[in-house]
Residue frames relative to the residue before (quaternion, step in Angstrom):
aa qw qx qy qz dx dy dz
X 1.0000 0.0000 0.0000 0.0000 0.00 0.00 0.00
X 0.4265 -0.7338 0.4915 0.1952 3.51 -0.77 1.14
X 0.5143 -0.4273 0.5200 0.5315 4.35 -0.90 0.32
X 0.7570 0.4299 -0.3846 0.3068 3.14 -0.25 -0.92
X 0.5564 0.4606 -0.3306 0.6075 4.08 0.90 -0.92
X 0.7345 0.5133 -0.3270 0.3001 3.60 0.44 -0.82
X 0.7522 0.3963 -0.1961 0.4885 3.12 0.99 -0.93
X 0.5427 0.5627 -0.4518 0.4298 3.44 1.26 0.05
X 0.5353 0.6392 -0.3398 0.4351 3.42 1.41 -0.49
X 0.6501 0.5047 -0.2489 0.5106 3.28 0.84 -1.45
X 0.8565 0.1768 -0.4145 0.2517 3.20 0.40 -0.25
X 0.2990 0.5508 -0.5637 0.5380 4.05 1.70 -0.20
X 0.8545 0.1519 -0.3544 0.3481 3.97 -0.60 -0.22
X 0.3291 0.6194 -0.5475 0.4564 3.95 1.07 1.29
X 0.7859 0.3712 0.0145 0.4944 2.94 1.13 -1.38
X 0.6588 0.3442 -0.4716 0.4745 3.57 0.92 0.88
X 0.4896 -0.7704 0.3931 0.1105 3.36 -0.82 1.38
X 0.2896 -0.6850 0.5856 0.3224 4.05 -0.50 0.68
X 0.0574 0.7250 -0.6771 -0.1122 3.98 -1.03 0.28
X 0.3807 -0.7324 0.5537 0.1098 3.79 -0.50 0.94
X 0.8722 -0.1790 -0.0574 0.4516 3.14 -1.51 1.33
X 0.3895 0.6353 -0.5527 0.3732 3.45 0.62 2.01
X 0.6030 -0.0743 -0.7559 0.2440 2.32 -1.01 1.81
X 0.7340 0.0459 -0.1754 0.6544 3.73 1.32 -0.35
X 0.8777 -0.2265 0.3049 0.2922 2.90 -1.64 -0.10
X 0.8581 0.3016 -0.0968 0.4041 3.65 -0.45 0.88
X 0.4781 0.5993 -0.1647 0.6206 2.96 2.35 -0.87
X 0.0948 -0.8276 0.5514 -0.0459 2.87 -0.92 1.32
X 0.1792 -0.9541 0.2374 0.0344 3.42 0.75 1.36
X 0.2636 -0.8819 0.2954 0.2559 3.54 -0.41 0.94
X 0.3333 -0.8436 0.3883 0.1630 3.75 0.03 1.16
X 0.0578 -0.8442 0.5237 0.0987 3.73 -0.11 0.76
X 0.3181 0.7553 -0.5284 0.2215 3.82 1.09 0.07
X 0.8347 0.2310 -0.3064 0.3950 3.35 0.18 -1.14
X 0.3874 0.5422 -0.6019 0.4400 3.85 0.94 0.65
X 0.6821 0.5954 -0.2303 0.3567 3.37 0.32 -1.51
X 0.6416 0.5384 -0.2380 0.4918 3.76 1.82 -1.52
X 0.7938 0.4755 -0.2232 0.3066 3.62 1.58 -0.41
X 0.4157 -0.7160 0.4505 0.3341 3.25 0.20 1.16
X 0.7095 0.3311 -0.3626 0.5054 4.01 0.10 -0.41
X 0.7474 0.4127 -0.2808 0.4385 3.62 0.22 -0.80
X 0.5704 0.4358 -0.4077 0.5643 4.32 1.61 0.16
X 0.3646 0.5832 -0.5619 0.4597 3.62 1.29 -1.10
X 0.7492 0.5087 -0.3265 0.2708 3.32 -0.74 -2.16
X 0.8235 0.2899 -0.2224 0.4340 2.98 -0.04 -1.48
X 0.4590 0.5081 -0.5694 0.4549 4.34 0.44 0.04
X 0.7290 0.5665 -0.2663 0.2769 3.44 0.54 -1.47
X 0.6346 0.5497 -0.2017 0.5044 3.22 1.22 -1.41
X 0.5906 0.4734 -0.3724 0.5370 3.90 0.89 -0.68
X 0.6798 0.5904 -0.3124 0.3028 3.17 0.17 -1.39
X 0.6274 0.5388 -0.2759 0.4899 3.52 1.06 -1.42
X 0.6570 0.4907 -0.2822 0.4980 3.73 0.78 -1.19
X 0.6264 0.4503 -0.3799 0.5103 3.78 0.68 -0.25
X 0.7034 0.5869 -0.1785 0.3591 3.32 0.86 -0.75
X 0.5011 0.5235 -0.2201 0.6530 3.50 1.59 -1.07
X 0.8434 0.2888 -0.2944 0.3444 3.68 0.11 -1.22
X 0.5638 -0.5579 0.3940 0.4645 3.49 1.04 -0.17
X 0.3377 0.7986 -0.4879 0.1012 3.54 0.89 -0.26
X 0.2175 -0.7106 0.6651 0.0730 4.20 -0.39 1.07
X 0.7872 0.0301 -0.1258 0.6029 4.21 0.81 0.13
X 0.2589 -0.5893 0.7539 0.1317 3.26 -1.91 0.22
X 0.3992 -0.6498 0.6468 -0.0039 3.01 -1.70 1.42
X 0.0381 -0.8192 0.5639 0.0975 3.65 -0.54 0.50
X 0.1146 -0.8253 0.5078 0.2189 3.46 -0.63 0.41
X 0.4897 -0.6395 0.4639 0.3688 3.66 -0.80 0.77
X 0.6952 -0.2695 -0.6197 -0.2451 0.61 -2.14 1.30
X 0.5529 0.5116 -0.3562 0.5529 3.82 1.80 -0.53
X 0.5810 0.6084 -0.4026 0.3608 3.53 0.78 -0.49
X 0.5684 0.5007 -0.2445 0.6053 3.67 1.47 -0.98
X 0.6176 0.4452 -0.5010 0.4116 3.77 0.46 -0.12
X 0.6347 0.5744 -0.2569 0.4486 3.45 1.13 -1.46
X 0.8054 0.2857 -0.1913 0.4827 3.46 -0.25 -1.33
X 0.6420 0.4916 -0.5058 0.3004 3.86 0.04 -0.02
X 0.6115 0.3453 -0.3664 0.6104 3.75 0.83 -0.76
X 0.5796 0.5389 -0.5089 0.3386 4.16 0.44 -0.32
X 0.7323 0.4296 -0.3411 0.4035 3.48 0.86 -1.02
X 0.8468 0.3998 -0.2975 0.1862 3.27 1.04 -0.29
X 0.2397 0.7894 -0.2541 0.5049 2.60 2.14 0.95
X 0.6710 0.4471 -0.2525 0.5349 3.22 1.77 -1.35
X 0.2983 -0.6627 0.5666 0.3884 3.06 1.03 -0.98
X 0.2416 0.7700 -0.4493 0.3832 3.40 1.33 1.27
X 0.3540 -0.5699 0.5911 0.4477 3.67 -1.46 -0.59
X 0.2130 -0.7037 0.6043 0.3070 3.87 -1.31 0.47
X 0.1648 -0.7465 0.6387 0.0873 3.55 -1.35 0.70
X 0.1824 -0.7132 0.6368 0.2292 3.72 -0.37 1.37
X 0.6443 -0.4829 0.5917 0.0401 2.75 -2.30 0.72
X 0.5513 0.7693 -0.2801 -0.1604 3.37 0.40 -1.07
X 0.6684 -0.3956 0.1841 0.6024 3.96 -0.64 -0.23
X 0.7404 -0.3354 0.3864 0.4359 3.73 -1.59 -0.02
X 0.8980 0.2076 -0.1387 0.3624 3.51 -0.74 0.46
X 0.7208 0.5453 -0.3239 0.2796 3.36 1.71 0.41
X 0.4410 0.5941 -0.3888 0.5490 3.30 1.75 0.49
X 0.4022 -0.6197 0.6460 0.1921 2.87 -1.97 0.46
X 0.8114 0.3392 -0.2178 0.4232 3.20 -1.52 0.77
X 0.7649 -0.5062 0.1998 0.3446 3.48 -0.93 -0.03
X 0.0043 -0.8534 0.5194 0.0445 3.89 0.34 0.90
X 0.4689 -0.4127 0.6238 0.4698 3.45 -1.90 -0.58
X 0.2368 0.6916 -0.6112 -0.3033 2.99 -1.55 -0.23
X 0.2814 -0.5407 0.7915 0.0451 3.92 -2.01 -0.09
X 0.1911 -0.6251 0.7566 -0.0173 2.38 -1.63 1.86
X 0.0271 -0.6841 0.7276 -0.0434 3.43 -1.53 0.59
X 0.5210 -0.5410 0.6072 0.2591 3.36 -1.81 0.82
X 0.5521 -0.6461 0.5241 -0.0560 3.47 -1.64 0.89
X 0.8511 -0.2189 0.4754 -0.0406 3.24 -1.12 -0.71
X 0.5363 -0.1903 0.5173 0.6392 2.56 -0.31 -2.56
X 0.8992 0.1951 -0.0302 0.3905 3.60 0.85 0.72
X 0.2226 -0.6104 0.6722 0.3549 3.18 -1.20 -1.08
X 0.3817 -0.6933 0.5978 -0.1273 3.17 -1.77 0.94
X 0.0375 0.5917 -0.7976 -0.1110 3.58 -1.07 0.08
X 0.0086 -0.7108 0.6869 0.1510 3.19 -2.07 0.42
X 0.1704 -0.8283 0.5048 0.1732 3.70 -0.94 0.20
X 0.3427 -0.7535 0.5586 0.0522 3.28 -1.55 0.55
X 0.2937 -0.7417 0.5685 0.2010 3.55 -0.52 0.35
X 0.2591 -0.9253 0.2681 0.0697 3.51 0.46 1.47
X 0.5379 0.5581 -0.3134 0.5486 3.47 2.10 -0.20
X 0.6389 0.5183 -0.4904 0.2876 3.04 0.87 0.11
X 0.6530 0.5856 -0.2460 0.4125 3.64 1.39 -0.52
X 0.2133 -0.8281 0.4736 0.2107 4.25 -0.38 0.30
X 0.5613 -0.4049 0.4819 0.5374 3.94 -0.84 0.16
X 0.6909 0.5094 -0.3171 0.4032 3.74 0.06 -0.60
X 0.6843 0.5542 -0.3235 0.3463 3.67 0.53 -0.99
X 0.2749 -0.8005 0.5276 0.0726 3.54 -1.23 0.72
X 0.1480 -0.9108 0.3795 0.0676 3.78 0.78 1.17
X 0.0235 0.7518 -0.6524 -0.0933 3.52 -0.56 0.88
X 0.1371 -0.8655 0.4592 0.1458 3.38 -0.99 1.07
X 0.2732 -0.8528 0.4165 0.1567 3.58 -0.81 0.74
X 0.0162 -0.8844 0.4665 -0.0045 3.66 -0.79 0.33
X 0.4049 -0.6715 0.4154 0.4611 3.41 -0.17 -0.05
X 0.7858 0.0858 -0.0964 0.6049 3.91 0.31 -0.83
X 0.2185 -0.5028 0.8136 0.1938 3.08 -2.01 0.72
X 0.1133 -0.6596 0.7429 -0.0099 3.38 -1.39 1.14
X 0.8518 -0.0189 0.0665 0.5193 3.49 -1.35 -1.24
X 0.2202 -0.8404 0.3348 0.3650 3.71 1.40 -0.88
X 0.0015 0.8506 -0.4343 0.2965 2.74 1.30 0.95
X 0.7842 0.2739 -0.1803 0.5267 3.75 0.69 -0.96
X 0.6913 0.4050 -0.3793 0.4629 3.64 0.84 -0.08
X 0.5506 0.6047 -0.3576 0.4509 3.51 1.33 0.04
X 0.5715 0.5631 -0.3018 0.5151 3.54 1.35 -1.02
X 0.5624 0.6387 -0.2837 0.4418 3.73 1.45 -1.53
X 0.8069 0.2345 -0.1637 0.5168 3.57 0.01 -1.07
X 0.6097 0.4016 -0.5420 0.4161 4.00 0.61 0.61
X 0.6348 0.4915 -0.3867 0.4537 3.54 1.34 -0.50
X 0.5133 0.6983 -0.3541 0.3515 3.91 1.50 -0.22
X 0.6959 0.5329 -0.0854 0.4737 2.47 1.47 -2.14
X 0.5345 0.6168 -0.3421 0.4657 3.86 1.35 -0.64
X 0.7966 0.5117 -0.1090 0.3028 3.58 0.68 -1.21
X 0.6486 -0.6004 0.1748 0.4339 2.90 2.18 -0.45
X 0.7698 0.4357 -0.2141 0.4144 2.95 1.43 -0.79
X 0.5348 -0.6661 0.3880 0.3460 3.52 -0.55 0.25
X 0.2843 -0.7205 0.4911 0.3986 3.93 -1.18 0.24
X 0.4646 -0.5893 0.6378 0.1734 3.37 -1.61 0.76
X 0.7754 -0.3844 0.2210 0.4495 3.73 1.17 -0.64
X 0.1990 -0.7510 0.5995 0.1923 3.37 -1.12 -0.14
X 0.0299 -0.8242 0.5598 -0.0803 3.36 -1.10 1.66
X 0.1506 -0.8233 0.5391 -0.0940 3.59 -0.72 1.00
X 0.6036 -0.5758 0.4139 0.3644 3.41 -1.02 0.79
X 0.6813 -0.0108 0.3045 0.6656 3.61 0.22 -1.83
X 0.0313 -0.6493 0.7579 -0.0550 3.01 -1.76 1.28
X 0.5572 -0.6595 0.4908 0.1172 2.63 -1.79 1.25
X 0.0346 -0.8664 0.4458 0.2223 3.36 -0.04 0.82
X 0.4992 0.5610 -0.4871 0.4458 3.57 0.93 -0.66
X 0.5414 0.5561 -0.3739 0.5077 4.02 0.51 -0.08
X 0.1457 -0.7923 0.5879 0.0735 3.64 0.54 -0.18
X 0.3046 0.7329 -0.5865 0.1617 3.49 0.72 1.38
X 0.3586 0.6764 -0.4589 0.4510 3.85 1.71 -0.37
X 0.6785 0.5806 -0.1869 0.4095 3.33 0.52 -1.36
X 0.6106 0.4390 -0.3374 0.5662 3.98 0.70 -1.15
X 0.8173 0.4586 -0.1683 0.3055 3.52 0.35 -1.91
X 0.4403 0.6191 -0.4633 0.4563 4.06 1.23 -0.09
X 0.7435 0.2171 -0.4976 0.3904 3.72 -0.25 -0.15
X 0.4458 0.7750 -0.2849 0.3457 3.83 1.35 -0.61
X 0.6291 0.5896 -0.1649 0.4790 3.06 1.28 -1.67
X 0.0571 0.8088 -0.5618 -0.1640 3.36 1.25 -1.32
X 0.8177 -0.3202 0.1201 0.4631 4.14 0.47 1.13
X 0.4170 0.6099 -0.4127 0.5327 3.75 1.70 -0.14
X 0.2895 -0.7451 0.5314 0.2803 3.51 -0.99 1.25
X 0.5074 -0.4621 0.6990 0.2008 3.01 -2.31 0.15
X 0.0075 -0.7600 0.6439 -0.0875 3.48 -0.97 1.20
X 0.1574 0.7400 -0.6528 0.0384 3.36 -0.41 1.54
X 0.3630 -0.7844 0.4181 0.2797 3.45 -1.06 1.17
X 0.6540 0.2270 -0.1864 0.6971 3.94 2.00 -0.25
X 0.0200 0.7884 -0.6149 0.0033 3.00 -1.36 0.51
X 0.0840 0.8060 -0.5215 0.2671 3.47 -0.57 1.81
């Protein structure tokens, strides 16, 4: 890891806040606002995505709702990419994929609008946390459904004690995992 990669780290994890027993009890939740509130520490991090789209070849960006759509929209337009939201069952118009997957704190469905992607396109998707990976796994079967292929999957901070790296490797099927923290 280079000072420079390093210290961009040091500082995206100055600037993400701990908030105890949020959403329940015991949950220690990771708060990215006041990164997101810092114009130098969002610079970084757009830049740092961007670059990772760029290495992998990525011709779009996936966002996943709803922090994922903060991340990857200024990334794509950094790449000079298209952005494709992710979002929950029932919030697109018109005709979408969707994929259910277990959670967390649940289960989920998520949908895609599936014209929007080509046989040609190389999707790198972005998000803010890798947990159980439960939602970036659903992401790259609804990618992989639509035709296009995945370029990767990048994320602010993953949870490893959560063993979502672990769920999301056969998913990945050889497409890397880019976390820029891990904790």
């Amino acid at each position: 890891m280079t000072s420079t990669t390093e210290s961009t780290r040091e500082l995206l994890l100055s600037r993400i806040r701990d908030v105890a027993d949020y959403p329940k009890p015991g949950v220690v939740f990771k708060d990215i606002t006041p990164l997101l509130a810092d114009p130098v520490a969002f610079t970084a991090l757009t830049d740092v995505l961007a670059e990772l789209c760029v290495r992998h070849g990525a011709t779009k960006i996936v966002g996943l709702e709803a922090r994922g759509f903060i991340l990857a929209a200024p990334v794509a337009v950094r790449a000079g990419i298209g952005f494709i939201p992710v979002r929950k069952a029932g919030k697109l118009p018109g005709a979408t994929l969707s994929q259910s997957y277990e959670l967390e704190y649940g289960s989920a469905e998520i949908e895609i609008h599936a014209e929007d992607l080509d046989a040609g396109d190389r999707i790198m998707v972005i998000d803010d946390v890798l947990a159980t990976g439960g939602t970036a796994e659903a992401s790259l079967e609804l990618i992989r459904r639509a035709g296009a292929q995945v370029a990767g999957v990048a994320v602010l901070m993953e949870l490893g004690f959560l063993a979502g790296r672990a769920r999301l490797e056969p998913a990945l099927a050889g497409a890397p995992l880019e976390a820029l923290i891990t904790v």
